[in-house]
N, CA, C and O atoms as a Maestro MAE file, in Angstrom:
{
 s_m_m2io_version
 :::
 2.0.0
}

f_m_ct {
 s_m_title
 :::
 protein
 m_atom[300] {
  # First column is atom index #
  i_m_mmod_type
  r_m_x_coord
  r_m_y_coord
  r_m_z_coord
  i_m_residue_number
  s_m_chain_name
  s_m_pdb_residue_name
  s_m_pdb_atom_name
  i_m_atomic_number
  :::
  1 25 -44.398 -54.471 54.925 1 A "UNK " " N  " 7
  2 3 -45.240 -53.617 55.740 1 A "UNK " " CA " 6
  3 2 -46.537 -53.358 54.990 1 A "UNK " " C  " 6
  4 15 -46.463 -52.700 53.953 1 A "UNK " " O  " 8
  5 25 -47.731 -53.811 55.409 2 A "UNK " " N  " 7
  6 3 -49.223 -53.494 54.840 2 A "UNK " " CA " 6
  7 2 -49.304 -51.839 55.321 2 A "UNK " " C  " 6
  8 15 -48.930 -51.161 56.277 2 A "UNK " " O  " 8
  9 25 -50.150 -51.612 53.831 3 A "UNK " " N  " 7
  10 3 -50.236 -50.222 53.238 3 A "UNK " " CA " 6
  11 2 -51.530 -49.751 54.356 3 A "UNK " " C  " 6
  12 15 -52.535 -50.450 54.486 3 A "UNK " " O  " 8
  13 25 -51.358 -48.713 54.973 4 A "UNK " " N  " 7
  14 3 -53.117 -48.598 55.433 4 A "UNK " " CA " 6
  15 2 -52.790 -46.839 54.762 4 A "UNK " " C  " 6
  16 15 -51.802 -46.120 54.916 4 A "UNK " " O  " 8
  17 25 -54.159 -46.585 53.955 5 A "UNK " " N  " 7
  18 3 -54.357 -45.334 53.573 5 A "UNK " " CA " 6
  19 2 -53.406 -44.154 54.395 5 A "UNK " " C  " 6
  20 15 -52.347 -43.552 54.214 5 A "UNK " " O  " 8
  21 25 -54.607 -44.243 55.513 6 A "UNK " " N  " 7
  22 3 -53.777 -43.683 57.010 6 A "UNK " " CA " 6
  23 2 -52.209 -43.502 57.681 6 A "UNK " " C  " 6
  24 15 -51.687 -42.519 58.208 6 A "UNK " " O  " 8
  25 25 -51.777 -44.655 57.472 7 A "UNK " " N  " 7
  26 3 -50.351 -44.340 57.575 7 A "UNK " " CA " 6
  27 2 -49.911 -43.822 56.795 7 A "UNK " " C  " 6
  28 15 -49.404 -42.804 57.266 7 A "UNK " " O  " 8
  29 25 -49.676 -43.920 55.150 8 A "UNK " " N  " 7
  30 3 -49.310 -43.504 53.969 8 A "UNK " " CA " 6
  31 2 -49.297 -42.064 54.094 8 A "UNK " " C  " 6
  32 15 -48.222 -41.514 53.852 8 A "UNK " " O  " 8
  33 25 -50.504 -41.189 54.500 9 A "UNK " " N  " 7
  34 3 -51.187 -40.115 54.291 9 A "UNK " " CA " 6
  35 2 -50.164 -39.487 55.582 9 A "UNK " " C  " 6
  36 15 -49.541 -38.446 55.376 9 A "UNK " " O  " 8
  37 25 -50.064 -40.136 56.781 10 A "UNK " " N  " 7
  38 3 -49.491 -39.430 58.055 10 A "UNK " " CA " 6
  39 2 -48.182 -39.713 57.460 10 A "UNK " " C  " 6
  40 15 -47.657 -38.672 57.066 10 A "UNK " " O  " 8
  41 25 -47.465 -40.773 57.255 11 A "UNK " " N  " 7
  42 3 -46.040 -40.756 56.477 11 A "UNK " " CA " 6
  43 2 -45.729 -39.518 56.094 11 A "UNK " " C  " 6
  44 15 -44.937 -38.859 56.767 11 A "UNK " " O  " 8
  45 25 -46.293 -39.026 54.981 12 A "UNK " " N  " 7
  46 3 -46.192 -38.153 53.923 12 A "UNK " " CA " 6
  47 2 -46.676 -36.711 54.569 12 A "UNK " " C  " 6
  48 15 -46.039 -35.695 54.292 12 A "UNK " " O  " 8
  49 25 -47.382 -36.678 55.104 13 A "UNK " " N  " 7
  50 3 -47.462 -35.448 56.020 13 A "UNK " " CA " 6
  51 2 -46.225 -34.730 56.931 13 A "UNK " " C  " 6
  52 15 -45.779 -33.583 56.969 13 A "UNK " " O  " 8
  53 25 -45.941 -35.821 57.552 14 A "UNK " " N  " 7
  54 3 -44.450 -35.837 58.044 14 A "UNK " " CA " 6
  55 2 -43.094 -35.186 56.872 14 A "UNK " " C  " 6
  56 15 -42.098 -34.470 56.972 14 A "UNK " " O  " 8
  57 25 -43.714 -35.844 55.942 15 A "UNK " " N  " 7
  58 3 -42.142 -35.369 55.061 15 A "UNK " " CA " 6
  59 2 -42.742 -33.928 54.287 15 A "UNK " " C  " 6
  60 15 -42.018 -32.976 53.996 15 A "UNK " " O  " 8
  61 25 -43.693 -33.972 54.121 16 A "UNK " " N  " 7
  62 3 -44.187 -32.805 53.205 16 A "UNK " " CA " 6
  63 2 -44.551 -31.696 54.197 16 A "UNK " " C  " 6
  64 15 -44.806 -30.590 53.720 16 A "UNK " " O  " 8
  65 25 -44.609 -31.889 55.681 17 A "UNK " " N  " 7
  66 3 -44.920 -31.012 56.457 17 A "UNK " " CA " 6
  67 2 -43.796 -30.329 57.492 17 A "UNK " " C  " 6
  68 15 -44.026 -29.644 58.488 17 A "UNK " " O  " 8
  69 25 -42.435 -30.759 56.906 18 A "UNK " " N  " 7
  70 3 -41.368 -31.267 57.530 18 A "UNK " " CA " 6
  71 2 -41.612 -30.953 59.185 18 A "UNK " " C  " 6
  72 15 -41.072 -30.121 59.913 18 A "UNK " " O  " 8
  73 25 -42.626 -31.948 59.459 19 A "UNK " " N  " 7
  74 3 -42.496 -31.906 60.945 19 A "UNK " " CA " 6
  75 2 -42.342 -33.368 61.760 19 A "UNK " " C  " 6
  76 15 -43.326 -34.096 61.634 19 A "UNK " " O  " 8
  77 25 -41.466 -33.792 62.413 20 A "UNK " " N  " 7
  78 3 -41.299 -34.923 62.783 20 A "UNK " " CA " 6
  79 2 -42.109 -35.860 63.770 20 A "UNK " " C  " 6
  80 15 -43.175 -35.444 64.223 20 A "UNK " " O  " 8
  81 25 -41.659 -37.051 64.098 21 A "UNK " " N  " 7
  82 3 -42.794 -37.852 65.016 21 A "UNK " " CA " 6
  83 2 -42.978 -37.209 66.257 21 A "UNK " " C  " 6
  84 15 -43.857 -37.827 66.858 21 A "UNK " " O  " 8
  85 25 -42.518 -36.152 67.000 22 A "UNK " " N  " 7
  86 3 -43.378 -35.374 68.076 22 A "UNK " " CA " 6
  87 2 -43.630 -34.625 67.900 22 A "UNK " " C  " 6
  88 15 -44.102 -33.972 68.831 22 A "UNK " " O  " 8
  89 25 -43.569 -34.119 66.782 23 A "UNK " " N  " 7
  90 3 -44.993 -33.084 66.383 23 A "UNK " " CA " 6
  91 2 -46.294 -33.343 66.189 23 A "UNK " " C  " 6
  92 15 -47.271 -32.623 66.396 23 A "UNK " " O  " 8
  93 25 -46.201 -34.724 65.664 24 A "UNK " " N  " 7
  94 3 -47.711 -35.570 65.655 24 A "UNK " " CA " 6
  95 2 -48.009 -35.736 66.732 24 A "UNK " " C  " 6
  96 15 -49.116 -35.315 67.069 24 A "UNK " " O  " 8
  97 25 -47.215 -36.371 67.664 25 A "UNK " " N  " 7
  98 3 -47.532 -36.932 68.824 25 A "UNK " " CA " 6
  99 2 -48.253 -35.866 69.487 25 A "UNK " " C  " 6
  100 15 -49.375 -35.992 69.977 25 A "UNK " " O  " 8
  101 25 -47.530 -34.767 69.477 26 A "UNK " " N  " 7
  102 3 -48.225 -32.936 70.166 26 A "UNK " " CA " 6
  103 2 -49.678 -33.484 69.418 26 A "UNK " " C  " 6
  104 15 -50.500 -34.063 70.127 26 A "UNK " " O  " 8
  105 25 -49.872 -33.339 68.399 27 A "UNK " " N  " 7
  106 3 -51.420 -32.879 67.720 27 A "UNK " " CA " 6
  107 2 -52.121 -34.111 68.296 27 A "UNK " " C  " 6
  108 15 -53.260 -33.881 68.705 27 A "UNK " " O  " 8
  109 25 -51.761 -35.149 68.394 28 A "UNK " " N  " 7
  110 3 -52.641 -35.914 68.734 28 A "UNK " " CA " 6
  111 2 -52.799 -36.294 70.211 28 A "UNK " " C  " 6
  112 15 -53.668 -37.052 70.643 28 A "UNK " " O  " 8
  113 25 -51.769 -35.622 70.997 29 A "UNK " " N  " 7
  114 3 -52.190 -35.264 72.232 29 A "UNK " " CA " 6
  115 2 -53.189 -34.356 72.443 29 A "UNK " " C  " 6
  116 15 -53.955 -34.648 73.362 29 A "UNK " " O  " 8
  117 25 -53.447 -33.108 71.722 30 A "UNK " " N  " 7
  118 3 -54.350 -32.161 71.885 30 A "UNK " " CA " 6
  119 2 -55.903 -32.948 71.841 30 A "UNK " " C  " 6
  120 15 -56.855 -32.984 72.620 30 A "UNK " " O  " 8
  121 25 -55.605 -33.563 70.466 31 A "UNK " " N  " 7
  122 3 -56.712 -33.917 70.032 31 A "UNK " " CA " 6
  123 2 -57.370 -35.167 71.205 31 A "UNK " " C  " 6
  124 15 -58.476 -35.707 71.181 31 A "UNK " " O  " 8
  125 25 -56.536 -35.306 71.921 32 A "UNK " " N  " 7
  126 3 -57.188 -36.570 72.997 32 A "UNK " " CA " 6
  127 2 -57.033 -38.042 72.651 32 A "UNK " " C  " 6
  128 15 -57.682 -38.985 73.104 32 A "UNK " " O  " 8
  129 25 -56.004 -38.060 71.721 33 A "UNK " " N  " 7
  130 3 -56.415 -39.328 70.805 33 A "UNK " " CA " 6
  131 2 -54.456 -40.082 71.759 33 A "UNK " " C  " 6
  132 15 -53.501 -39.491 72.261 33 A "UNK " " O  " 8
  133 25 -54.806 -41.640 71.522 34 A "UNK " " N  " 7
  134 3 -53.321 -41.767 72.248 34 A "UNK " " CA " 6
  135 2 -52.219 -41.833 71.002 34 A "UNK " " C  " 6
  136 15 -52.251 -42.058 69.792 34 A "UNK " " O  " 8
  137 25 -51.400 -41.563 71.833 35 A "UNK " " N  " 7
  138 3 -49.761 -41.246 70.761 35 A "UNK " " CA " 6
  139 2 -49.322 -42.493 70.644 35 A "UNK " " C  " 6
  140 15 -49.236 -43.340 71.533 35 A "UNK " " O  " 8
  141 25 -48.945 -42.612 69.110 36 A "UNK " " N  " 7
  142 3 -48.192 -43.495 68.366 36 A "UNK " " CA " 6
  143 2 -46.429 -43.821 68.878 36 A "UNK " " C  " 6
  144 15 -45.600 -42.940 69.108 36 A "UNK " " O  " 8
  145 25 -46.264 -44.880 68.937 37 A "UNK " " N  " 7
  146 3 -44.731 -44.973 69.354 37 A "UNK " " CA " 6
  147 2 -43.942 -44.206 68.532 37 A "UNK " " C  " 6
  148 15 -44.430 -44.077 67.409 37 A "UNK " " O  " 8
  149 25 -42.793 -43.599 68.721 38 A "UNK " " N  " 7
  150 3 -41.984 -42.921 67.811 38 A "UNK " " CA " 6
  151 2 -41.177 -43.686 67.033 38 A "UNK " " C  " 6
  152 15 -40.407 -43.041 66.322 38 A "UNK " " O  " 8
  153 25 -41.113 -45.052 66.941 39 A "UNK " " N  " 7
  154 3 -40.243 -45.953 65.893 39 A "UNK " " CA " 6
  155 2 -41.717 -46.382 64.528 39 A "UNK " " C  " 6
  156 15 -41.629 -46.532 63.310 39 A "UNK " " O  " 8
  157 25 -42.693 -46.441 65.282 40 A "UNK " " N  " 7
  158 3 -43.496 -46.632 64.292 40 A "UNK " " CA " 6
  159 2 -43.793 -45.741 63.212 40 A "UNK " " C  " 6
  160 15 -43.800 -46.063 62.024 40 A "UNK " " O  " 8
  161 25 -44.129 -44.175 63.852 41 A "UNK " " N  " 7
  162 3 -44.160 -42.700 63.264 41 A "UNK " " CA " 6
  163 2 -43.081 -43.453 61.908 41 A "UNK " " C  " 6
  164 15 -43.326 -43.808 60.755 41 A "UNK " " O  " 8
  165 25 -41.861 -43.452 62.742 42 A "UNK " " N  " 7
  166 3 -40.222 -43.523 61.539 42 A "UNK " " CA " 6
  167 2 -40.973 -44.800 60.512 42 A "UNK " " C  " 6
  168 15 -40.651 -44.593 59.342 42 A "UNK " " O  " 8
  169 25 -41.763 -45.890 60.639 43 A "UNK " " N  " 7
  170 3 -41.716 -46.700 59.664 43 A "UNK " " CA " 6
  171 2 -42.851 -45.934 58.507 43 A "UNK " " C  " 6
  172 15 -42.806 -46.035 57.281 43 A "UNK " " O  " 8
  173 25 -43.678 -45.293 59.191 44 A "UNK " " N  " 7
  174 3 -44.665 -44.943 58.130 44 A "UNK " " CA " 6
  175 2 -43.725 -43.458 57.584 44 A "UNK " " C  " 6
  176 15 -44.098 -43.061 56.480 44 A "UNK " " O  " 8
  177 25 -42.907 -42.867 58.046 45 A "UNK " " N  " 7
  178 3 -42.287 -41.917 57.434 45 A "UNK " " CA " 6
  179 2 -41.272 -42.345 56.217 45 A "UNK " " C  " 6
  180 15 -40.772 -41.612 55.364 45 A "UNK " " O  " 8
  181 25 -41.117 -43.798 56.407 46 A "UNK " " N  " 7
  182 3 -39.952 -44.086 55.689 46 A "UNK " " CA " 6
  183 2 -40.486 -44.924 54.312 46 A "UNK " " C  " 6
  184 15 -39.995 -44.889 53.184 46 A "UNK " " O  " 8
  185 25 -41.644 -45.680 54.787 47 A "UNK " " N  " 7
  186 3 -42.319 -45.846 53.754 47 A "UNK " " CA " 6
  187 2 -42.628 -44.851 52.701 47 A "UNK " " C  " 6
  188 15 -42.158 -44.659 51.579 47 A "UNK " " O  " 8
  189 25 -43.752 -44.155 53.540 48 A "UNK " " N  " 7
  190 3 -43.956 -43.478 52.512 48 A "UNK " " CA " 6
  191 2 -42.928 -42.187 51.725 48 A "UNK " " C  " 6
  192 15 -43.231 -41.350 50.875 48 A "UNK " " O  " 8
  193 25 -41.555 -42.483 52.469 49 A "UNK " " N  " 7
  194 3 -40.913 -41.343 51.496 49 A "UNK " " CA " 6
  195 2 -40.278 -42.455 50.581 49 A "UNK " " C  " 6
  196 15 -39.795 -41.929 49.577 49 A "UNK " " O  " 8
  197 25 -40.111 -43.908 50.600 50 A "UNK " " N  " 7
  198 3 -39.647 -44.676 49.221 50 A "UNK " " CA " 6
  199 2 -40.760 -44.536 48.490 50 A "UNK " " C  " 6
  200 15 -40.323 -44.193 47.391 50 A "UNK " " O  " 8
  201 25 -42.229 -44.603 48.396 51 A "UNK " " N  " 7
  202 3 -42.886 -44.786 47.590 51 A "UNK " " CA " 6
  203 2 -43.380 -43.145 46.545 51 A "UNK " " C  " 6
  204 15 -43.863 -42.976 45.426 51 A "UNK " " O  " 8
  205 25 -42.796 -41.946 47.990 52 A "UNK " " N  " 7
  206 3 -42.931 -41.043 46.602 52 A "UNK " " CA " 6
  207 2 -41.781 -40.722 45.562 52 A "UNK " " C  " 6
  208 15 -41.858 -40.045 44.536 52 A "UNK " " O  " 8
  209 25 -40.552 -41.479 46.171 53 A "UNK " " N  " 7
  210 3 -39.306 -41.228 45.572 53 A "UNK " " CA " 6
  211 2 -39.476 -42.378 44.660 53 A "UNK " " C  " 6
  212 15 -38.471 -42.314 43.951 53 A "UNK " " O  " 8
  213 25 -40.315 -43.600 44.195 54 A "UNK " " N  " 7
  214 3 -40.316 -44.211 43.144 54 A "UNK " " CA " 6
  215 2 -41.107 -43.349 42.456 54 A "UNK " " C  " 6
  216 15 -40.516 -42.925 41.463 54 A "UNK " " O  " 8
  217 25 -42.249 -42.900 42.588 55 A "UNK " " N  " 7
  218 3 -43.285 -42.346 41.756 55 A "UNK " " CA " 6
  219 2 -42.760 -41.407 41.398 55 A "UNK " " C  " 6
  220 15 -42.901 -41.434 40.176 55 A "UNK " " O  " 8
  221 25 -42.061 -40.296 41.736 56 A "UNK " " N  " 7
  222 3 -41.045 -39.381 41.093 56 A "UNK " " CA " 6
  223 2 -39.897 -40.071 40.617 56 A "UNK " " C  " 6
  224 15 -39.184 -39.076 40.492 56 A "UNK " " O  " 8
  225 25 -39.201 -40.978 40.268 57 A "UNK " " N  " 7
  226 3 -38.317 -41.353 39.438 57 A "UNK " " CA " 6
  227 2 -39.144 -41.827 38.332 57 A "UNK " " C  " 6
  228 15 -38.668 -41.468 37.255 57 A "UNK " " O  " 8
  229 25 -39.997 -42.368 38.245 58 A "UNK " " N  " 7
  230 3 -41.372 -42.749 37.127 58 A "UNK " " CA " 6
  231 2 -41.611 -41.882 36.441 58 A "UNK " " C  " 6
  232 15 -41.340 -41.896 35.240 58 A "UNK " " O  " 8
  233 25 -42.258 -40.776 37.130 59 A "UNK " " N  " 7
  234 3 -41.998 -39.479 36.565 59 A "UNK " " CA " 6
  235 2 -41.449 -39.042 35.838 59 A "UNK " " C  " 6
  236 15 -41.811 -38.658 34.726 59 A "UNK " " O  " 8
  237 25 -40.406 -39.007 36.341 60 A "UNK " " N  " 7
  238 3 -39.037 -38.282 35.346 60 A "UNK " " CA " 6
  239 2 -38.459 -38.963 34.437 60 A "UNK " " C  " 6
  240 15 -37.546 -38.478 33.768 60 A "UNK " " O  " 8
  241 25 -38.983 -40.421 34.242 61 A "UNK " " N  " 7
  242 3 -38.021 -41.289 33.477 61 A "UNK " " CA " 6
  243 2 -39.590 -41.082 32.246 61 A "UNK " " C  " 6
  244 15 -39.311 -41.150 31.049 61 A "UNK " " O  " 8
  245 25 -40.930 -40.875 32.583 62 A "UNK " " N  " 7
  246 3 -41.999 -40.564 31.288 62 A "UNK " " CA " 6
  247 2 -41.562 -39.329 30.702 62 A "UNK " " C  " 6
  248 15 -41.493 -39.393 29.475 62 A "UNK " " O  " 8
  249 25 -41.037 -37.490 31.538 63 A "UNK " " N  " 7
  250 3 -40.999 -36.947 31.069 63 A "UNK " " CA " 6
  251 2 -39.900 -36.838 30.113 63 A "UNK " " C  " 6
  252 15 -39.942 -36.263 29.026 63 A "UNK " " O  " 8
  253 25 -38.770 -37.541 30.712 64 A "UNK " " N  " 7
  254 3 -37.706 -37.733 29.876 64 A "UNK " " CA " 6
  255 2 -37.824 -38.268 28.217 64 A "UNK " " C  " 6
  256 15 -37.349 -37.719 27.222 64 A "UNK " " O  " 8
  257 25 -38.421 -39.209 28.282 65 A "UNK " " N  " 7
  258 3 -38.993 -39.952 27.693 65 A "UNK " " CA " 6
  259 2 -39.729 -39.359 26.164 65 A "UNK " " C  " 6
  260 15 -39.443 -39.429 24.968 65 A "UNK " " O  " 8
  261 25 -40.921 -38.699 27.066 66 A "UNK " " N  " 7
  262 3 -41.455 -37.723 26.155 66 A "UNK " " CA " 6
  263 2 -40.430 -36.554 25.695 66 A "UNK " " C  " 6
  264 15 -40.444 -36.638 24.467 66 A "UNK " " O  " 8
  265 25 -39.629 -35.604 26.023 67 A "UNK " " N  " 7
  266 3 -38.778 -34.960 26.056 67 A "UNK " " CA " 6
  267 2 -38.323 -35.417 24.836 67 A "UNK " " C  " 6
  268 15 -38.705 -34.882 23.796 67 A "UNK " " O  " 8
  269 25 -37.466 -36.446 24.843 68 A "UNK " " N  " 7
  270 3 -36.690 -37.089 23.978 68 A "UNK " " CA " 6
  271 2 -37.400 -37.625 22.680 68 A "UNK " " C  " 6
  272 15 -36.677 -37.952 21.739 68 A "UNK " " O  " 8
  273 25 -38.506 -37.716 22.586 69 A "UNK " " N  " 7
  274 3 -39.851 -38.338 21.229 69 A "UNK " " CA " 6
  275 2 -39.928 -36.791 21.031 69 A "UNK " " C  " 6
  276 15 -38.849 -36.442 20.551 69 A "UNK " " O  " 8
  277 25 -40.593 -35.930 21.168 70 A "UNK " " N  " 7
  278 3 -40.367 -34.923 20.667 70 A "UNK " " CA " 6
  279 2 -39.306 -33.980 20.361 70 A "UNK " " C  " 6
  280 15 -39.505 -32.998 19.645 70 A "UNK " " O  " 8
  281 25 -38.137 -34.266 20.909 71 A "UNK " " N  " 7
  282 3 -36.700 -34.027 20.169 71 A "UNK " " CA " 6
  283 2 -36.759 -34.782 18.688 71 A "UNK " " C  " 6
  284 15 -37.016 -34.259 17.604 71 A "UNK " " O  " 8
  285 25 -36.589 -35.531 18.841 72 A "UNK " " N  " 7
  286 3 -36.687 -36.880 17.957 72 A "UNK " " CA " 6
  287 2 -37.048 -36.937 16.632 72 A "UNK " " C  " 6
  288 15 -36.420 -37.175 15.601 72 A "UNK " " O  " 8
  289 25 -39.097 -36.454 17.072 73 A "UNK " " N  " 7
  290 3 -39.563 -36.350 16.047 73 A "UNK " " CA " 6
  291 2 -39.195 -35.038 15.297 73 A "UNK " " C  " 6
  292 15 -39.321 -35.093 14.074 73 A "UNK " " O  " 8
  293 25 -38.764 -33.876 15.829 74 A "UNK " " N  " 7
  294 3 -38.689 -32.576 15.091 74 A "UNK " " CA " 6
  295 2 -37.751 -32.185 14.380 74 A "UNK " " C  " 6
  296 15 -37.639 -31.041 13.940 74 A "UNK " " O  " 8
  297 25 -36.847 -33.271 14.167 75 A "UNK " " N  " 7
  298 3 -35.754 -33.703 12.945 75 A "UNK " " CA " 6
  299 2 -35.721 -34.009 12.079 75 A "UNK " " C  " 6
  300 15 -34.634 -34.202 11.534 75 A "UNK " " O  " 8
  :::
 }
 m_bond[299] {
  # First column is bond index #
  i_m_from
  i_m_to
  i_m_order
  :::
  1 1 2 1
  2 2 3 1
  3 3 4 2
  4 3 5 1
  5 5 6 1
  6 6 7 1
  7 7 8 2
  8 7 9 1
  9 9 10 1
  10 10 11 1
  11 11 12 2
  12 11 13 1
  13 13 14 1
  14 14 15 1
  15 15 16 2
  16 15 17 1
  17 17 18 1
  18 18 19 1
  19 19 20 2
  20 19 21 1
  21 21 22 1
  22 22 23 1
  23 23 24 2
  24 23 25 1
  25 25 26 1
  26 26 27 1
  27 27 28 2
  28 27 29 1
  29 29 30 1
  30 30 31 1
  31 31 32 2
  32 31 33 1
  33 33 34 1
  34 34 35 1
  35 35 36 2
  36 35 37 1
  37 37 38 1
  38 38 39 1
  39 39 40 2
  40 39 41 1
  41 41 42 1
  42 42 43 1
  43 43 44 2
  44 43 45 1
  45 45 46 1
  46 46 47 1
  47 47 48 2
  48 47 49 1
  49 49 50 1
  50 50 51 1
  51 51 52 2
  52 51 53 1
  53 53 54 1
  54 54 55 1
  55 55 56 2
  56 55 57 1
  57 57 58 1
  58 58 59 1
  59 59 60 2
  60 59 61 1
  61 61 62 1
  62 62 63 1
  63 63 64 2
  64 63 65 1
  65 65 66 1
  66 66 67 1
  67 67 68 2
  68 67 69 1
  69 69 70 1
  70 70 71 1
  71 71 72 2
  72 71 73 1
  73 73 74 1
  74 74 75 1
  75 75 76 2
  76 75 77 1
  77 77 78 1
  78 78 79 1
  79 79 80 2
  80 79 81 1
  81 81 82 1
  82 82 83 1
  83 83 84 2
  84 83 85 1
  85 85 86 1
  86 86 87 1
  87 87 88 2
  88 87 89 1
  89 89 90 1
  90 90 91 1
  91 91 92 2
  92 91 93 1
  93 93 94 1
  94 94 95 1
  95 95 96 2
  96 95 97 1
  97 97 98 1
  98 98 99 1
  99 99 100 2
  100 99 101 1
  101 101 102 1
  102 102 103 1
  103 103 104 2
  104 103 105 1
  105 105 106 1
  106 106 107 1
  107 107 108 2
  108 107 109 1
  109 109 110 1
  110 110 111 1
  111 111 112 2
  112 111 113 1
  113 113 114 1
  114 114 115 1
  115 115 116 2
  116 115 117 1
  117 117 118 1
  118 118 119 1
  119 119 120 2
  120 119 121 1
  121 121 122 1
  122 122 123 1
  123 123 124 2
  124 123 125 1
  125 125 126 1
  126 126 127 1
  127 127 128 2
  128 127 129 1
  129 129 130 1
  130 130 131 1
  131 131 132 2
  132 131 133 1
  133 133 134 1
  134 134 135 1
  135 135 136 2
  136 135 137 1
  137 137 138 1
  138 138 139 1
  139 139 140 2
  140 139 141 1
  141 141 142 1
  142 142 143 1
  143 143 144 2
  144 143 145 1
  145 145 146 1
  146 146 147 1
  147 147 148 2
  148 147 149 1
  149 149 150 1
  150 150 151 1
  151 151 152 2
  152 151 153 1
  153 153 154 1
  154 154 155 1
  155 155 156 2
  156 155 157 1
  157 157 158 1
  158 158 159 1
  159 159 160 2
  160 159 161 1
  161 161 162 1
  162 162 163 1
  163 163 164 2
  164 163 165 1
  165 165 166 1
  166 166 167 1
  167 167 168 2
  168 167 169 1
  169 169 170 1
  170 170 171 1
  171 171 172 2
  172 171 173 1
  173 173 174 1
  174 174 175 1
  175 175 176 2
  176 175 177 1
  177 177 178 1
  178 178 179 1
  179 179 180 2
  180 179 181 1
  181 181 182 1
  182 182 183 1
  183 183 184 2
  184 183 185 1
  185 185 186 1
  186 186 187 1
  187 187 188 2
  188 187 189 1
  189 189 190 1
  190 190 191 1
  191 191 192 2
  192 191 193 1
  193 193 194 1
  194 194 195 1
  195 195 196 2
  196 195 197 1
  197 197 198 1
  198 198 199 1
  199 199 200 2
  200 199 201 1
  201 201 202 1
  202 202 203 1
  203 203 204 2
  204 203 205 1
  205 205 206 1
  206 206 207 1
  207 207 208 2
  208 207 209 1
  209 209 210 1
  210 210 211 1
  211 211 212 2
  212 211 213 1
  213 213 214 1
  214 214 215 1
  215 215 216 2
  216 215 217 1
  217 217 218 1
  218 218 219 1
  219 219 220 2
  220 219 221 1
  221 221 222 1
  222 222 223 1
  223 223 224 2
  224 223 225 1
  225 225 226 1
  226 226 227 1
  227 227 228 2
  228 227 229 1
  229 229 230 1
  230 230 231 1
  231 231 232 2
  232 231 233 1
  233 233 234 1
  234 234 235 1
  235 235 236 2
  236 235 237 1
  237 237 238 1
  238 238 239 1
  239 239 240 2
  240 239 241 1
  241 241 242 1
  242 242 243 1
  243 243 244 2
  244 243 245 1
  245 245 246 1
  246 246 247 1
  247 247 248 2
  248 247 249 1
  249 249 250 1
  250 250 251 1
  251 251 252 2
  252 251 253 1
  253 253 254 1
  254 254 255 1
  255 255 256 2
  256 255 257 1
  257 257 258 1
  258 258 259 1
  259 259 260 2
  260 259 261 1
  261 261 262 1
  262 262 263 1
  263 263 264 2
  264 263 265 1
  265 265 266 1
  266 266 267 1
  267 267 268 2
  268 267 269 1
  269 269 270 1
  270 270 271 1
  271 271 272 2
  272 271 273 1
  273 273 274 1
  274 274 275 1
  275 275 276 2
  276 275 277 1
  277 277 278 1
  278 278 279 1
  279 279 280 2
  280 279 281 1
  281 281 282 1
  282 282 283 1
  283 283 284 2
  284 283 285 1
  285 285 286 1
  286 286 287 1
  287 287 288 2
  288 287 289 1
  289 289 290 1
  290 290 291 1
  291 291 292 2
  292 291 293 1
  293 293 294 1
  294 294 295 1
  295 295 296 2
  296 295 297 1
  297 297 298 1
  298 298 299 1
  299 299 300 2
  :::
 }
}
């Protein structure tokens, strides 16, 4: 699936906003703009919740990391 900023950003809105694909669909009815299919909404939701759940395992595997070097060194 090609990355568009846009989806990524609405993905993640979705999960961080915990509001689902007809809640968008509402806002972007208001806004006049036409509504996205609701299986598509689910692909950019699903994307972008693997890509913040790698970047938080990354995360945690540097702080660990560091964690553990400064255990380490203070012995």
């Amino acid at each position: 699936m090609p990355c568009f900023e846009v989806n990524t950003k609405l993905g993640e809105a979705m999960i961080n906003g915990l509001c689902g694909p007809v809640q968008v669909n509402n806002f972007l009815s208001a806004l006049d703009i036409k509504e996205v299919h609701l299986e598509n909404l689910k692909l950019m939701e699903n994307w972008a919740g693997e890509f913040i759940e790698a970047v938080a395992k990354e995360s945690a595997k540097d702080a660990g990391q560091e964690k553990m070097a400064s255990e380490t060194s203070s012995l």
